[in-house]
N, C-alpha and C positions, 0 to 999 in steps of 0.2 A: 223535230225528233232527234235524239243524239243516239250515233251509232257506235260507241263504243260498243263490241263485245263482250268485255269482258267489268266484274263488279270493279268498282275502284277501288282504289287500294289507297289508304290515311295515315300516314303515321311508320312508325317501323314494326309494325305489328302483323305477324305473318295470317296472311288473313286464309291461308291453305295449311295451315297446321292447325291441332283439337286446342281452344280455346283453354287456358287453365284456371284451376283457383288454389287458394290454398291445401285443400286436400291431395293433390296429383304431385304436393311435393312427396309422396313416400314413393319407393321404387317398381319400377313397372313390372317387373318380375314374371314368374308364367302360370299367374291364378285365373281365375276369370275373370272376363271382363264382361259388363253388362253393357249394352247401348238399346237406351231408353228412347223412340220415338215419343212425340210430345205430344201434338193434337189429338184427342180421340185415346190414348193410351192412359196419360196421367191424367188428362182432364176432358170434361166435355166439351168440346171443342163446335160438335155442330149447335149447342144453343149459344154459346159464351162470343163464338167467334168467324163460325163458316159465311152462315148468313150478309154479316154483313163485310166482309172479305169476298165475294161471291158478288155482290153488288161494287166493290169498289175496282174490283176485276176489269166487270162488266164498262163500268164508266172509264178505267183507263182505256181502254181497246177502240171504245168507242172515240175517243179524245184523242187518240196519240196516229189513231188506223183510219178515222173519220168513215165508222161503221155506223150502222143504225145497230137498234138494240137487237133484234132477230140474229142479224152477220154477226155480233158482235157475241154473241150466246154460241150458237152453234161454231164458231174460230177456237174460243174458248176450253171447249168441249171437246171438241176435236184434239185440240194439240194436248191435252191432261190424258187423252185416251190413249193418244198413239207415243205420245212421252215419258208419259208418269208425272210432268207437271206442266201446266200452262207458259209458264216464263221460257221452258226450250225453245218450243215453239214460234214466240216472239222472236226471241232473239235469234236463231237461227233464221227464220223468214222473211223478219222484219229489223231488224237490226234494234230493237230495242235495248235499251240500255237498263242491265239487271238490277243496279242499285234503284233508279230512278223507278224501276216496277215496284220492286218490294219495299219501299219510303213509301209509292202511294197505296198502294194496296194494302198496309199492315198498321196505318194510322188508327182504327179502331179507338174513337174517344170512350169511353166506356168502362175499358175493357176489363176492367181490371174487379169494376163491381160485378161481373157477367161469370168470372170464371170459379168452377168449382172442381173439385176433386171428389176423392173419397177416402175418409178417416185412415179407413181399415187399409190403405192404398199408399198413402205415406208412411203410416206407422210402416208398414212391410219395407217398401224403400230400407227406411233406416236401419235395418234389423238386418237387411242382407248382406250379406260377407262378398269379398270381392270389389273389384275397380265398378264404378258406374257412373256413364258418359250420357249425357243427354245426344242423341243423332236424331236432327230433323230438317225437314225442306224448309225451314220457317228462317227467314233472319234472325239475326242477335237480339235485337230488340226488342222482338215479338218477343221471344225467346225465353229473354229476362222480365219482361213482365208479367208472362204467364208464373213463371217458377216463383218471384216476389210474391203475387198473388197466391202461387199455392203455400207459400211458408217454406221452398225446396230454395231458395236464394241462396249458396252456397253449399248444398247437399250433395252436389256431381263430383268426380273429378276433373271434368271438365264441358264443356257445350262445344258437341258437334256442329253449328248452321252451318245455310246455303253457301253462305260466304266463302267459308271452308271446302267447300266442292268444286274447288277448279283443279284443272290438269293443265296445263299448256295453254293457259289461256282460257279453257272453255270448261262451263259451267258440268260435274258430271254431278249432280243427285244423287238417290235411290231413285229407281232401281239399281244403279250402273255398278256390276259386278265390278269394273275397273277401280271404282271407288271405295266398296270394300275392302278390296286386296290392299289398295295402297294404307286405308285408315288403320287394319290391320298390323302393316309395317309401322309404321307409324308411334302405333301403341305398343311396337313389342312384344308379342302376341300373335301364336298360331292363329289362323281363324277356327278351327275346330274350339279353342280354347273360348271363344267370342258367343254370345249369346243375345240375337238381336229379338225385340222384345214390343211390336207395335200391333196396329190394327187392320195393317195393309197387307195384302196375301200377296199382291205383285213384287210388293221388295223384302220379302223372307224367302220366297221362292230364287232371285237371286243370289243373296246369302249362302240358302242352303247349298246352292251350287259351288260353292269356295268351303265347303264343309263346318260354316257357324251353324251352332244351332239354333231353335228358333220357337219363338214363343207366340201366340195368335193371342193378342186383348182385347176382350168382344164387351168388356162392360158398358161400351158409350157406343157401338153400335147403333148403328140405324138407317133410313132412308135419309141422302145428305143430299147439297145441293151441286153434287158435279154432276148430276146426270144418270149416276148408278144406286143403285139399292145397296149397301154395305154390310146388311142382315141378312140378304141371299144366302140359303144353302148352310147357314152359322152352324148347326146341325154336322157338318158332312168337313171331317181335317182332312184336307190334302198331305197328301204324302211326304211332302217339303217341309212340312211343320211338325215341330218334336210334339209340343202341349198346344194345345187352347185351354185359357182362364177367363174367370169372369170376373178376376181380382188380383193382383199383385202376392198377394198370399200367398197362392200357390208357386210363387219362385220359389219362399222356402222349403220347397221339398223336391226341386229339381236335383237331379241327378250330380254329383259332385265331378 
């Protein structure tokens, strides 16, 4: 098992700053800024991709920890619970080496004929006014071939990944308020100004605490395989959250 800490780093490519394309050459300026979480938000992520992510999980842990499948399930679950993702937990505990997680885990041969979107969900995308960043737990790679698949392959001003979520070494995610504030700096941009936009109630609730606001996407909703029910309560917006939508749509009529 290789104990590096921290993801490695290739090239001269800052692998803790937002990812660019050619659209993020216009100026950063102080409009708004969108950050689009990926799985579960722009696409269905629990038919196209959890499932078998969720098995390849299961197989690294078992592989790398020399777990049986039961230890290997409930380790899993455990550290996504008390984290916000499975890879913390490794790597804090066990000195897993991050790149080496998310290489096996994100192979998905498939995937690409798996993943779908929603029409009326892209069109909305493009129609919306304002900077928008793809922010998600998922590596680059993953990243960019879910967006190729969706036809979004240049649509961002830039992609947020995991990669990007180091401080000093160490991996910070969503939830990690620390990692807001800094993305935040970063973009140029109040966080009030910031508008983060996914399916996860635990990292809007952080958000909301740095004063972005905060959008709940229930279209892809449902029972997944981390262990929790994701359609619990869908009914009932917590306080932390500006809107819940069941489509992209409704950004055009958020609040300017």
């Amino acid at each position: 098992m290789r104990h590096d800490r921290r993801v490695r780093r290739k090239g001269a490519h800052r692998r803790d700053a937002p990812a660019r394309n050619a659209r993020s050459q216009r100026g950063s300026g102080s409009g708004r800024v969108w950050l689009f979480d990926l799985d579960n938000t722009l696409h269905d992520a629990s038919h196209s991709a959890m499932p078998d992510m969720t098995r390849a999980m299961g197989e690294f842990i078992q592989r790398e920890l020399r777990l049986d499948q039961a230890d290997s399930d409930a380790l899993r679950r455990r550290y996504f619970l008390r984290y916000g993702a499975t890879l913390l937990g490794l790597v804090r505990h066990h000195g897993v080496d991050a790149a080496h997680f998310l290489h096996d885990t994100h192979l998905l041969p498939g995937l690409e004929g798996r993943v779908r979107g929603h029409p009326h969900d892209l069109a909305a995308l493009r129609a919306l006014p304002g900077r928008k960043y793809i922010l998600t737990n998922a590596p680059h790679a993953y990243t960019a071939r879910v967006l190729g698949a969706l036809g979004l392959a240049g649509g961002f001003d830039g992609v947020i990944a995991i990669e990007n979520m180091s401080m000093f070494g160490d991996l910070r995610p969503k939830p990690d308020a620390r990692m807001f504030r800094r993305l935040a700096a970063r973009l140029r941009v109040h966080p009030s100004r910031c508008v983060l936009v996914e399916d996860t109630l635990a990292h809007q609730k952080s958000a909301r605490s740095l004063g972005m606001k905060t959008v709940w996407m229930q279209r892809w909703l449902r029972a997944t395989p981390w262990g929790r029910t994701a359609s619990m309560r869908m009914s009932i917006k917590p306080g932390y959250v500006d809107r819940k939508v069941s489509g992209l749509r409704g950004l055009l009529r958020f609040p300017p």
